[in-house]
N, C-alpha and C positions, 0 to 999 in steps of 0.2 A: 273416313273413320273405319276402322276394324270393324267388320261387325261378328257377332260370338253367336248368332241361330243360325244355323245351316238350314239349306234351298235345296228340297226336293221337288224335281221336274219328272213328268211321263211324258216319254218319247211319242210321237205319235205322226200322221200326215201334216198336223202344223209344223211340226220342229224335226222332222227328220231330213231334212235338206241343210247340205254342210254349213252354208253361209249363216244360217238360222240358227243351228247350235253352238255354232262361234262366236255369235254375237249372245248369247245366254249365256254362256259359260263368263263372257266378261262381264256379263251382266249381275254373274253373281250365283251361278247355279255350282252346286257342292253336289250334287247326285241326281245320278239319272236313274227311274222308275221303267223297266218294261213291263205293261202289264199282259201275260201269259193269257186273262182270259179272251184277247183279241190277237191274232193274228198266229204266223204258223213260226216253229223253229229256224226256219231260213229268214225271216223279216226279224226275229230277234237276235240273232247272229248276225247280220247287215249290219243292224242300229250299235250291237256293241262295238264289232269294230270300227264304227264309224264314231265313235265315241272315246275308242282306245287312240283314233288314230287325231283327231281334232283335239285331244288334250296335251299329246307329244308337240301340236303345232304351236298349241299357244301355252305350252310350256308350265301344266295344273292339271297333276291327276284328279280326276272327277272318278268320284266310286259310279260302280253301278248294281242295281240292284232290280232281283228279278221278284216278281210279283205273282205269286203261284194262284189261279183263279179260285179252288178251293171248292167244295160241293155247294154249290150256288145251285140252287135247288128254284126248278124256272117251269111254267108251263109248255106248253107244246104251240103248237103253227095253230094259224087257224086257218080255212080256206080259202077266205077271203082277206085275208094279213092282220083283222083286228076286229073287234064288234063292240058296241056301245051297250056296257051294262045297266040297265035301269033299280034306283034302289028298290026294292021287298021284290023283285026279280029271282026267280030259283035260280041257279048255277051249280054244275055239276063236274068236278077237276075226278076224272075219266082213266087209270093207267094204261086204259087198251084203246080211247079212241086216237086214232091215227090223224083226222084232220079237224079244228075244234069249229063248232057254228054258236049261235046266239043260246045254245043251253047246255053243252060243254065242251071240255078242252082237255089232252091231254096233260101228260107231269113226265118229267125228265126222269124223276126220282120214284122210282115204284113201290118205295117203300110208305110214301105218306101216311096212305091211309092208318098205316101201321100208330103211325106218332100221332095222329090227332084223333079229338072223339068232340062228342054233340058238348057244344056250348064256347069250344077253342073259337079264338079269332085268328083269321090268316090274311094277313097283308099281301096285296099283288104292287108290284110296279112304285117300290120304293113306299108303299103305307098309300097313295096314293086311289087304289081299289079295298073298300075291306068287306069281306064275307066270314058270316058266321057259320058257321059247323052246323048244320041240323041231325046228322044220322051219317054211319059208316056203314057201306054196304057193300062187304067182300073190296075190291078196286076202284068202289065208288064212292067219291066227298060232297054228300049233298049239302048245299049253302046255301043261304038266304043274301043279298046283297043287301049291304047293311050302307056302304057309302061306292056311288057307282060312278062309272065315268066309261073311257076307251080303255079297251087293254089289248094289246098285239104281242106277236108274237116272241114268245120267248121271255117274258118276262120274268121278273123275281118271286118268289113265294114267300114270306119270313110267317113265322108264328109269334102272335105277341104272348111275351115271356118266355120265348125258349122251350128247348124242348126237343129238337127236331136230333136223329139217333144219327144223321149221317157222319159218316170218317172224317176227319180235318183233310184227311189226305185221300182223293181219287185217283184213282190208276192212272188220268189224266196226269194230276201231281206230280204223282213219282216219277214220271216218265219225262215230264218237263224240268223235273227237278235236278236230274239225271244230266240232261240238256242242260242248263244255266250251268252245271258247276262243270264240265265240259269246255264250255263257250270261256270258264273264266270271269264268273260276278264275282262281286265281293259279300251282296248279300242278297240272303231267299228270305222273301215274305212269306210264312205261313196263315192263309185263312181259315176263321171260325177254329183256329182250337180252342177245346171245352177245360182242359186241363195241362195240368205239368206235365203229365202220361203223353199227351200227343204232341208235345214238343221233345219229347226223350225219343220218340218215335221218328220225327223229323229229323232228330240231332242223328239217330242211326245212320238212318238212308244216306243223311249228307256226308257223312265220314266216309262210309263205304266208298260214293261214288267219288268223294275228292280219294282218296287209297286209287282206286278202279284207274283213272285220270291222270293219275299222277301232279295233281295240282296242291295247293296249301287251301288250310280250311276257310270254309267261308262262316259269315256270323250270322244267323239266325232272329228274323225278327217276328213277333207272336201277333199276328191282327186281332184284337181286342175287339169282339162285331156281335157277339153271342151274349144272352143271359148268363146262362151258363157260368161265363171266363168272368164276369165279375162278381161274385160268389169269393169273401176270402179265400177259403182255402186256396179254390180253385185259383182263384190270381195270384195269389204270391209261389203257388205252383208253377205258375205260368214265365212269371216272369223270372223266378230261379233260373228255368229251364232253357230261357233265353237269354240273348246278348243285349236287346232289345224291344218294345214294343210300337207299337202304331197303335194308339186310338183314330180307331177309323169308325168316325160318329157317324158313317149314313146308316149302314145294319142294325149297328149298335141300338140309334136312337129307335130305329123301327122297332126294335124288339123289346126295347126298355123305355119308350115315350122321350120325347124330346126332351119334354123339361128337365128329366133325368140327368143327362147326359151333362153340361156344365161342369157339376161337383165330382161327377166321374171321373171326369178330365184329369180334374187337380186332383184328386185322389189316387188316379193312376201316375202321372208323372211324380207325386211326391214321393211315392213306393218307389219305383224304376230310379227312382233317384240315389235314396238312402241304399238300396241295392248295388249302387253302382254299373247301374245300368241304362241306357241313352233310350230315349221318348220321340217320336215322331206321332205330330196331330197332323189328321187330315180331313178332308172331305170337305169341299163346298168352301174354300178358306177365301177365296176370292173369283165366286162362281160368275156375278156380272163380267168379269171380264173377260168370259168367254167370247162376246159382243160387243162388250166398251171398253172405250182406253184406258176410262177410269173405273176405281173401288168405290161401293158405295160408301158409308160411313160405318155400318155396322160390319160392312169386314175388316175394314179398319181395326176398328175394334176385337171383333175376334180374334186378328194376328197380333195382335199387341197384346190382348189378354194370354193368349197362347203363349205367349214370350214370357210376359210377366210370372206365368205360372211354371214357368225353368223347362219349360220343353226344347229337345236339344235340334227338332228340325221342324221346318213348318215344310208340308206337300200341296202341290198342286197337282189335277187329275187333267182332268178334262181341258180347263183353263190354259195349259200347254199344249195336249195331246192334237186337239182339234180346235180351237180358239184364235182369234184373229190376233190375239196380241202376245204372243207368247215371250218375250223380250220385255214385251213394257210392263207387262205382269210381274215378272222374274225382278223388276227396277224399282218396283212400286212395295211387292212386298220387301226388298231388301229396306230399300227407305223407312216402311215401318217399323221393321226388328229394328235398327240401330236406333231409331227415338224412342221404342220401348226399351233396351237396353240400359238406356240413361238413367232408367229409375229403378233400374235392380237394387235391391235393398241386399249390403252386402253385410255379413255376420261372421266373420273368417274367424276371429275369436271364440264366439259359442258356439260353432261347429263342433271343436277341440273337448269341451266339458264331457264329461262324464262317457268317452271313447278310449279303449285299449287298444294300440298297435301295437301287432306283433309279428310283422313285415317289416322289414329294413326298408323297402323301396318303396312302400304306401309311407312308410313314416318320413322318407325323406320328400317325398311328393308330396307331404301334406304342411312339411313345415318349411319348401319353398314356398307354400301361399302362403305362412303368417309372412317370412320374412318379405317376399316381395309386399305385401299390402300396407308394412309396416315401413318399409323404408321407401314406397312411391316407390318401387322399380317402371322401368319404363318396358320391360317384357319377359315373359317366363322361356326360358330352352331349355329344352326336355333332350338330352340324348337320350335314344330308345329304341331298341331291338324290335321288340314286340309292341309296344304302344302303351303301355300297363300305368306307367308314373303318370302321362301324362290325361290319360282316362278317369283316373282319379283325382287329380287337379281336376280338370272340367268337371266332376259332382257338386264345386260345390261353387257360390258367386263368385267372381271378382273381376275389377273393372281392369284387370292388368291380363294382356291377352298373354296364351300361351301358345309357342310355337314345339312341334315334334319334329327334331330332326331327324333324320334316319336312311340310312342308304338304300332301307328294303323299300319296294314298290307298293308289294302288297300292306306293309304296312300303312303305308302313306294312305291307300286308299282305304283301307280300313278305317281309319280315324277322321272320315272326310262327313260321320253325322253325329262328332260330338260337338256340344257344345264351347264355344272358346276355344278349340284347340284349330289350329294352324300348320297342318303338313308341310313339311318341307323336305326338300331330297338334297341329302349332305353325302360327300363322298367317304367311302369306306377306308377310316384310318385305323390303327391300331396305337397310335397315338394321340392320349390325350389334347397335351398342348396346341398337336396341328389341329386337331376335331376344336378345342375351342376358337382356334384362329380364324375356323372355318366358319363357325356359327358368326362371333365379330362382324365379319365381314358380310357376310349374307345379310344380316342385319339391315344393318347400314346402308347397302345398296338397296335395298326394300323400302327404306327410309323411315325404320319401324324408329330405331334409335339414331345418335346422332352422339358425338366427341360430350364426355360429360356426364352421360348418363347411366342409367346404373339396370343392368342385366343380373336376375336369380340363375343358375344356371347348375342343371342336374344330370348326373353320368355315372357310371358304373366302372370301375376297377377292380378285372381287366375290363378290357373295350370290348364290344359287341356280343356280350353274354345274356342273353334274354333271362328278364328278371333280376340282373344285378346292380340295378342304380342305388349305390352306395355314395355317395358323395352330394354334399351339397357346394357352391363355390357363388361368392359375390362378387358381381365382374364390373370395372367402371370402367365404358369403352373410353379408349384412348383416340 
């Protein structure tokens, strides 16, 4: 069966050996994740093209997309590589001590002290360590260890509730950023931005360096991790500003409480949605299998919930990156989106109510899904330049998959984390009739359709005009 949530993987020493991503890719992977905060611009320039060149073999552009680390704001070493805090323990985060011991540690970020005062809580090591704020003094953060344990080096700092002044974007960023759209991704993850402002910000740099490069734009997605970003305003800034979002619940939850997060979830993709904008959940989606071959029952659950709640990709981190099952993972969660799937509750009707369009090509994209819903089609073809008609189809349910056909590459890969929609690479006609012959056929050999069946099918005249799909046509393959 079809399935319509797209599979994000991070490349890693699990999956970066050819045979390994070959078989993931049939397994069902739609994008590949490098994450930037590990490794140098030569080992992500490896993995791309080892990604570019494994998809030509097995004949499936796979987008990829690059993962900007973002001011991940982290202690310093300690001399001994880690030291066991005891709780009502003093502890002291130091911007000038160079090697940390059993009563303090340096901070990456020298600004801290600045942002935090006596009574703040500050999460170490994923919430994991937490120390209270007693007194700021000049470069000094005196705490009380409130919940203790190991903490080594390098770890994470979060503030509960937000608050922290650093940039969305480090020199580090911009400079990788620069890199990925260079190398040729199709998308940059932006971390911890706090607003619309530092996705306008991002959206600069990236223009520039695609101009600079000579490359097509890539699309921009907002990590959702801060207080801050979900603040109305501040989120529907955000996600204007982007093409996409990732709730990425490990920050998130540290900084806004666990229980929090859930309703955020479905809050956040319901917006990105109505927006017409694509949602990727992540974090911990299927963490046991980093070790076992099987899901427990409650990740089950979460990817199925995830589905249910119209997210257009579910990610995996670690689970791929460095985990023993990277393949069975990738087979296991594909298994659950399709039987989540089955119970999408479809409304293509009351979509329509009390909605003005005044786009030709969204109006005709939107009333190939009454007709296809309405007459069982057996599948939507979107001819399409730019990807646009069939972006907006995917916003909304339906259990009638839709295919983007298209000659361009990059668009192909572009449309590889929306939901329902199915790239496909069709040769460049200037004729209609041959372009629909073409689709027929493809079809067919796919096995999507079969003599009898009945194709919605949408195109623009002339041909290959980005933004001109004027035409709707009902097709009963022959």
């Amino acid at each position: 069966m079809l399935r319509a949530t797209k599979i994000i993987a991070t490349l890693g020493p699990a999956s970066e050996k050819p045979e390994v991503l070959r078989e993931m890719i049939h397994a069902g992977l739609d994008v590949v994740r490098m994450n930037f905060s590990h490794g140098t611009v030569a080992d992500h320039k490896a993995r791309h093209d080892l990604v570019r060149d494994i998809s030509a073999q097995v004949g499936r552009e796979v987008g990829i997309m690059a993962d900007l680390q973002g001011p991940k704001i982290r202690v310093g070493k300690f001399a001994e590589g880690k030291v066991i805090l005891q709780e009502g323990a003093k502890f002291i985060l130091d911007v000038d001590c160079e090697l940390g011991n059993q009563e303090r540690v340096g901070l990456d970020y020298k600004d801290l002290p600045n942002d935090v005062k006596s009574g703040d809580c500050l999460l170490l090591n994923d919430g994991l360590i937490i120390l209270l704020v007693e007194s700021v003094k000049g470069g000094e953060i005196h705490t009380a260890v409130k919940l203790g344990g190991p903490l080594s080096n390098n770890k994470g700092i979060n503030r509960a509730g937000g608050g922290l002044t650093a940039p969305a974007l480090t020199e580090k960023d911009i400079q990788d950023l620069d890199s990925a759209i260079a190398m040729g991704v199709d998308f940059i993850a932006i971390s911890f931005p706090k607003n619309g402002a530092d996705m306008i910000a991002a959206r600069k740099l990236a223009d520039a360096a695609s101009l600079k490069h000579g490359v097509g734009k890539v699309k921009l997605i907002a990590k959702i991790e801060r207080a801050e970003a979900i603040v109305p305003d501040a989120l529907d800034g955000i996600i204007r500003e982007s093409d996409g979002i990732m709730v990425a619940r490990g920050d998130l939850a540290i900084e806004v409480g666990n229980a929090s997060v859930p309703a955020l979830q479905k809050r956040m993709i319901k917006l990105a949605r109505e927006a017409d904008k694509f949602t990727i959940t992540a974090t911990q989606m299927m963490e046991s299998m980093i070790s076992a071959p099987v899901p427990t029952r409650a990740e089950v659950s979460d990817v199925a919930n995830a589905v249910l709640d119209g997210t257009d990709a579910v990610m995996l981190s670690a689970e791929s990156a460095t985990g023993l099952y990277p393949v069975k993972t990738i087979e296991c969660m594909a298994e659950i989106c399709v039987e989540a799937e089955k119970s999408d509750y479809i409304k293509i009707d009351t979509d329509f109510l009390d909605k003005t369009f005044t786009r030709i090509d969204q109006t005709i994209a939107l009333g190939a899904l009454f007709t296809a819903h309405h007459l069982n089609a057996r599948a939507i073809a979107a001819l399409t330049d730019s990807g646009s008609t069939p972006i907006w189809m995917s916003r909304h349910s339906i259990h009638v998959p839709i295919f983007a056909l298209t000659s361009k590459v990059a668009t192909q890969r572009s449309l590889s984390t929306y939901r329902n929609v199915t790239p496909l690479s069709l040769n460049e006609s200037k004729d209609r009739d041959t372009a629909m012959q073409q689709v027929e056929e493809r079809l067919k050999n796919l096995g999507v359709v079969k003599s009898g069946d009945t194709i919605v099918l949408t195109s623009g005249e002339p041909m290959g005009e980005a933004g001109g799909t004027n035409t709707l046509k009902i097709v009963h393959v022959k």
